[in-house]
N, C-alpha and C positions, 0 to 999 in steps of 0.2 A: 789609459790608452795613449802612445807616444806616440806621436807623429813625428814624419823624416822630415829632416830641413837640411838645404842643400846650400853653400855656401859658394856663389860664383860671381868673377869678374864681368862688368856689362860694359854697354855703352850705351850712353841716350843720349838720341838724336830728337831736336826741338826745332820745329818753324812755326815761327810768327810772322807770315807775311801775308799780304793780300792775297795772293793765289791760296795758301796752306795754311793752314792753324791745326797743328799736331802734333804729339809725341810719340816713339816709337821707342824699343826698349830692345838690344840685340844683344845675345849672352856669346860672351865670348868660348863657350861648350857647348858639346852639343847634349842642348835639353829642351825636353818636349815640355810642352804645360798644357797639363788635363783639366778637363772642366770642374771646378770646386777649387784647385791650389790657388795655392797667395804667392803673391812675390812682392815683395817690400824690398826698393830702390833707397841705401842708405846718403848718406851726403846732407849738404846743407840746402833748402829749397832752391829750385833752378829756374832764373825767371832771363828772357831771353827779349830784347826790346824789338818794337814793331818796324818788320821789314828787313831782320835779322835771320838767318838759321846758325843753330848750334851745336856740338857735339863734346859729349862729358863722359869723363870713364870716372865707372861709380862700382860700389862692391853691392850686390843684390841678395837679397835669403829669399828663398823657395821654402814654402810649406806645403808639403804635399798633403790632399786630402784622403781622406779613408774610404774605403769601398763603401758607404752609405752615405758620406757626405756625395759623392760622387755620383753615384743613382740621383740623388733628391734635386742635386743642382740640373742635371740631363731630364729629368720629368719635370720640373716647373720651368725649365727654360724652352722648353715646348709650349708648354701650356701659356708663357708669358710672352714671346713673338707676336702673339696678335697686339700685344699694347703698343709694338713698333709701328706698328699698319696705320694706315691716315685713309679714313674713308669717308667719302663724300656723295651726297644724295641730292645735290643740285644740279640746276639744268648748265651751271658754270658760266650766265649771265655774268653775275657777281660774282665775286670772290673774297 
């Protein structure tokens, strides 16, 4: 079983500042990414010092997943949202 892999230009945007701590990854096509694909950002690791933002054009591969990787990833990523959830049974005295 082959899987499609898509070969496209990106850019990744990096903050490290007190307000922001993220990375952001924009393809310079237009491509959608379904639940199960990989996308693998090539380049040398990108590290951006604190109170800095950055922007980096990198070549990215897309792997697209298979109609059953795609189901199983959409049925446990349901079922795994409650791990996000933060619940609490106090009277919020303490914390």
């Amino acid at each position: 079983m082959s899987q499609s892999r898509i070969e496209v230009p990106c850019k990744v945007f990096v903050s490290n500042t007190f307000e922001s701590l993220y990375t952001a990854v924009d393809f310079e096509q237009d491509i959608q990414i379904h639940p199960g694909d990989e996308v693998i950002v090539h380049g040398a690791p990108i590290q951006v010092p604190y109170g800095e933002t950055a922007e980096f054009q990198r070549q990215a591969t897309i792997i697209r997943a298979g109609w059953l990787k795609r189901v199983w990833v959409r049925l446990t990523g349901k079922l795994e949202f409650m791990e996000l959830c933060e619940f609490s049974f106090s009277e919020r005295r303490k914390l």
